[in-house]
N, C-alpha and C positions, 0 to 999 in steps of 0.2 A: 435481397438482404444478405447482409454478408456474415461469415460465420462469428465474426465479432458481437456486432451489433445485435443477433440471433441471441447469443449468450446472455447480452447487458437486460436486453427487454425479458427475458426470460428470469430474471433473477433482481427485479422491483419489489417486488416485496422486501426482501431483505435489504434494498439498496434504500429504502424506504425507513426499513426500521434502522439501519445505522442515522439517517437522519436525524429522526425521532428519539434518537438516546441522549437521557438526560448530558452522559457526559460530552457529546458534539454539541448537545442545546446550550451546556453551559461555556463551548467556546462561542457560540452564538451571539452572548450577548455578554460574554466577560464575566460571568458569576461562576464559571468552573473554581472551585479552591485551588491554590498554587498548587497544595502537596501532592494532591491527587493528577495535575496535571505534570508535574515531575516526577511522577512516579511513572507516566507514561512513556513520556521523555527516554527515560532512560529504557524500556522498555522495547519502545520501536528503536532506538539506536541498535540494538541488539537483534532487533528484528530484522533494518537495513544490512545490517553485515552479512545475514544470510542470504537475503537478496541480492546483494551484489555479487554473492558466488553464483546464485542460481543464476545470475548474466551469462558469468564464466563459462560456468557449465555447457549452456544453451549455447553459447558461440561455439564451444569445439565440439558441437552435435550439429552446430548449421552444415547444411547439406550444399552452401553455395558461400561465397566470399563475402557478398554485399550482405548479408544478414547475418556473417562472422562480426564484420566492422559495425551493424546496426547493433548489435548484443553488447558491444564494448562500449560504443557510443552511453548508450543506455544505463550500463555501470558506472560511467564517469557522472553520469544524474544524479544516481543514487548516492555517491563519493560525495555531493554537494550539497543535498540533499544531508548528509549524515554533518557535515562544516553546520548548519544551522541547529542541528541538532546539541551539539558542541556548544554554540554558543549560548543555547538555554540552558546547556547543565552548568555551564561557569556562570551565568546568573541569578541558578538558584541553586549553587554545590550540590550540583548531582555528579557523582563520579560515576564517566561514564566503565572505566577498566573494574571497579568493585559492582556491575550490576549482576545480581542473578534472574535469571527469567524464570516468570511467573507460568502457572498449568498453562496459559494459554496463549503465552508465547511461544513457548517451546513449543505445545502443539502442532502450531502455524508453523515453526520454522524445521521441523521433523518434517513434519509435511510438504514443503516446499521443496529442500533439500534432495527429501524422496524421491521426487518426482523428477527432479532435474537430472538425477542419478540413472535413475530407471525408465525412465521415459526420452521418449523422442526432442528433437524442440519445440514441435508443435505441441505438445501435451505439455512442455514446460511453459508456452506462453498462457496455454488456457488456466494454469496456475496462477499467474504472474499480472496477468490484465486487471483481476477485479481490485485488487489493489491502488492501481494506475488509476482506472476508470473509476471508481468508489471518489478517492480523492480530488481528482478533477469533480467531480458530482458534486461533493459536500464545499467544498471551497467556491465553488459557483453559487451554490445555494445558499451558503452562510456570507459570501461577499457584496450577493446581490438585496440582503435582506439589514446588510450591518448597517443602522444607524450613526457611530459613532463611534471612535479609535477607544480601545481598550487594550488589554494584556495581552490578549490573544490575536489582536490585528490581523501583527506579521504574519503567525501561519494562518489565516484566510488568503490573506495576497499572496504568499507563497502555491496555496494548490489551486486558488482561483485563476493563474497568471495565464495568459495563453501559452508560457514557455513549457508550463509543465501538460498542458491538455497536448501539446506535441508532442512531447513524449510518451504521453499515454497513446497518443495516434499513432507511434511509432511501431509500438508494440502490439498494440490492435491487428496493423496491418499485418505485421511477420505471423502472428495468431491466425490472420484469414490467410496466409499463403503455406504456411507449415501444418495446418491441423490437415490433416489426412481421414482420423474416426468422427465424428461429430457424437457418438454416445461417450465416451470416454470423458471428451471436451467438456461437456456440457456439465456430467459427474463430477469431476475436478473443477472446475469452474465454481459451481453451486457449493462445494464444501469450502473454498477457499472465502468465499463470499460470508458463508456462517461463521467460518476462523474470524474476518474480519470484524463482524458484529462483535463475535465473542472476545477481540480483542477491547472494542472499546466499554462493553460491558464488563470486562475487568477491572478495567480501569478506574470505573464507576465506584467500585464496588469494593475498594482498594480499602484496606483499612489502616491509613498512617499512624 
C-alpha cells in the first residue's frame, strides 16, 4: 500500500462525514439555498489562491525537475479551477476582490501556507492531497447518485470528471515519492482533512 492511499483509508471517517454534511447533501440533490452556497463560492476562491502558492512553494522545494514541472502543472488546475469559480460569483454577484475569510478559512489557508513554508514537499503534499482526494470522492459520490440536472450539476461534473481524479493522482503520487516521515504525514494529513469538514460545516452554518 502506498503512502497515499495509507493516508485516504486512514481518514474515512471524516471523508465520510464530509459526505454526510447537510451542506454536500444539499448539493446532492439541489436544495442547498443560493446564499449559503455563495457564500462558499467565494470562500474557497480565497481558499484556492492559497493553494495555488502552496503549488509554488512546493515546486521551488522539489528536490528533482520533473516534480518542479508536476507542481506547476498542478497550479495551472487550480488557475481553472478558480475561472469556474469566477463564473458562479458573476451569476450570483459574489465579488470575488471584496471577500473576507471566514474562522475557518483562514484556518485552512494559515495552515496550508505554514506548512508549505516550513515543511518539506513531501510534508506540503500530505497537506495538499486530502483536498484533491476529498473532492474527487464527493463528486463521484454525488454524480453517481444524481438523479436529475439541477443548480449544482456543474460542480458535480466538475470533481466527478476523470480530468480532475488525475490530478488528484497527480499529486497522490509526488505524496508517495516525497514523504520521507510517515508520522508527520499522517498528523498533517488528518488535520487538513477536519480543516475540510470544518470548511463545509461553515458554510452550513453561514448565517446570510
Amino acid at each position: 500500500m502506498t503512502i497515499s492511499s495509507d493516508l485516504w483509508q486512514a481518514n474515512q471517517d471524516l471523508a465520510q462525514a464530509c459526505l454526510k454534511n447537510p451542506f454536500v447533501q444539499g448539493i446532492a440533490d439541489g436544495s442547498l439555498p443560493k446564499e449559503l452556497f455563495a457564500y462558499y463560492v467565494g470562500q474557497d476562491a480565497f481558499f484556492l489562491e492559497a493553494f495555488a502558492r502552496a503549488y509554488s512553494i512546493a515546486a521551488a522545494k522539489a528536490p528533482d525537475w520533473e516534480g518542479f514541472g508536476v507542481f506547476h502543472t498542478l497550479a495551472g488546475g487550480v488557475l481553472e479551477e478558480l475561472q469556474l469559480h469566477q463564473g458562479y460569483a458573476q451569476e450570483w454577484g459574489v465579488d470575488l476582490q471584496a471577500i473576507e475569510p471566514g474562522a475557518a478559512t483562514r484556518r485552512y489557508t494559515d495552515f496550508l501556507l505554514a506548512t508549505a513554508w516550513s515543511g518539506d514537499a513531501g510534508l506540503t503534499t500530505a497537506a495538499m492531497v486530502p483536498c484533491m482526494r476529498l473532492y474527487t470522492f464527493l463528486g463521484q459520490q454525488l454524480g453517481a447518485s444524481q438523479k436529475s440536472e439541477h443548480t449544482y450539476t456543474t460542480w458535480i461534473r466538475t470533481y466527478s470528471s476523470p480530468e480532475f481524479d488525475q490530478l488528484a493522482q497527480q499529486l497522490e503520487q509526488l505524496c508517495d515519492r516525497y514523504t520521507i516521515h510517515p508520522a508527520p504525514a499522517h498528523t498533517t494529513y488528518r488535520y487538513a482533512m477536519q480543516c475540510e469538514h470544518d470548511f463545509f460545516q461553515a458554510a452550513w452554518s453561514y448565517d446570510a
